[in-house]
C-alpha positions, 0 to 999 in steps of 0.5 A: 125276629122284630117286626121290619115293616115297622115304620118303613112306608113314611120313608120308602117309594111306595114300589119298596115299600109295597115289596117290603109288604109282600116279602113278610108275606111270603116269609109268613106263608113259608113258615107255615108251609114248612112247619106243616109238612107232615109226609103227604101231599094234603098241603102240597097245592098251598106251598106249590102256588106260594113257591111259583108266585114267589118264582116270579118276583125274583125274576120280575125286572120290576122288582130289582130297583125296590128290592135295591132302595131297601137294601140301601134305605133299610140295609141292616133290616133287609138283610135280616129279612133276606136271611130269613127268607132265603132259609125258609124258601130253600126248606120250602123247595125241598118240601116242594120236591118232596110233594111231586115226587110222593105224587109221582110215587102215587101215581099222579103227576104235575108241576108247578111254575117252580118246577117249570122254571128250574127245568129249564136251566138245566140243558146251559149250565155247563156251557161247552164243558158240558158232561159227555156220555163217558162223563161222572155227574155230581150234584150236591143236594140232589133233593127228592126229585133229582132233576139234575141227573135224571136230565143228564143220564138221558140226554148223554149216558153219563154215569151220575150221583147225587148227595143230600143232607136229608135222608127222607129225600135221599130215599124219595129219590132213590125211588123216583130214580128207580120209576124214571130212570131205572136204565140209567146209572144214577146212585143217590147218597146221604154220606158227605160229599167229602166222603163219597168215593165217587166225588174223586172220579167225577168230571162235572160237579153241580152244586144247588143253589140252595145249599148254604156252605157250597162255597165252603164245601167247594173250598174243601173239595179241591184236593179231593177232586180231579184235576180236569173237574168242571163245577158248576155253582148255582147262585143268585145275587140282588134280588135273587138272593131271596131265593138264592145263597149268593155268588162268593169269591174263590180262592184263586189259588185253588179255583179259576172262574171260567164263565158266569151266566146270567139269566134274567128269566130264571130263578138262579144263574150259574158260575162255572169253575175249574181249578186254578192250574187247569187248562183253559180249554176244559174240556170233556172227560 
């Protein structure tokens, strides 16, 4: 990638410019934090403190007119810059999930402010259509430490399942599951989501806002799913996109948006979507 500061600061406010700065830092520190992931934890204290600093700034109010002047100012060079961190973030965040649940596994415990952040969104996302005890959990990209499931299965009862790509996380969280929440039904998969049986049952499916074709794999799923199901899509937009793939409109044939909720405080916002013919008080299953 060519170097993007270049002969920006002659231009740029001095806030975007001192942003555009720290952005190529963080995407130095990412990379190197994702090419040195080895299977342990020595690295783990590194990306933790990088993941919740980075945390912070895409949800400091200060940074939303910068980050907007580089979209308009240096849009094509942003937009590079937004795609590269945007991947390397969302492979350090799986790496992140990896460290707390080997420590977790070794008997050690902890979170960063990473962690704290995204726990807290959990509880809202579905608003009144939340999963019930005679509920069936999806998440897509349930990674190795699925917080998602763990959360639901012991707020509620429901039944849960997640899918994940990698299966290093499929089986670290398998064992998490098993340490955490060995009473709760909760099964974790490597399959495709398209091809899991459980997608067809489930009431409630949440995507991870890190998945990059969650657009398209809910543009998929719509014959393959029930007709009362409940998604909820995690997204962020401006300057949440560098953490976050972006929210994207649907086809409103297939689906309805039903409610989007925005929060300024934390890493990524949620769109809840029922399909287009469903009725528009959805409720529980």
């Amino acid at each position: 990638m060519s170097d993007l500061s270049s002969g920006t600061s002659r231009t740029l406010s001095a806030a975007a410019s001192g942003l555009l700065g720290v952005l190529h830092e963080y995407l130095r520190r990412f990379t190197a934090a994702a090419d040195g992931y080895d299977g342990s934890t020595s690295r783990a204290a590194i990306l933790e403190t990088a993941m919740a600093g980075y945390s912070e700034l895409v949800t400091d109010e200060r940074n939303i007119a910068p980050f907007a002047e580089l979209e308009r100012d240096r849009a094509a060079e942003t937009a590079e810059l937004v795609t590269a961190l945007r991947a390397r973030s969302a492979r350090c965040a799986a790496v992140s999930e990896k460290y707390r649940a080997l420590r977790l596994l070794e008997g050690r415990t902890g979170t960063g402010g990473y962690f704290d952040n995204v726990e807290s969104c959990i509880e809202e996302e579905f608003g009144a259509v939340s999963p019930a005890g005679t509920s069936r959990v999806l998440l897509v990209g349930s990674g190795s430490f699925p917080m998602t499931l763990l959360n639901v299965a012991a707020r509620t009862g429901a039944v849960a399942a997640g899918v994940d790509i990698d299966a290093e996380a499929v089986d670290l969280g398998r064992r998490v599951v098993r340490l955490l929440g060995g009473s709760y039904d909760i099964t974790l998969d490597s399959r495709p989501v398209g091809e899991l049986p459980f997608t067809r049952t489930a009431t409630h499916i949440v995507f991870s806002s890190t998945v990059a074709a969650k657009y398209d794999l809910l543009h998929r799923l719509h014959a393959g799913t029930r007709d009362d199901v409940v998604v909820a899509m995690r997204f962020g937009d401006g300057l949440k996109s560098l953490f976050n793939y972006p929210m994207q409109d649907v086809d409103p044939a297939r689906w309805r948006l039903l409610e989007t909720v925005r929060r300024p405080d934390q890493v990524f916002d949620v769109a809840v979507y029922v399909k287009h013919d469903a009725g528009s008080e959805a409720g529980d299953a």
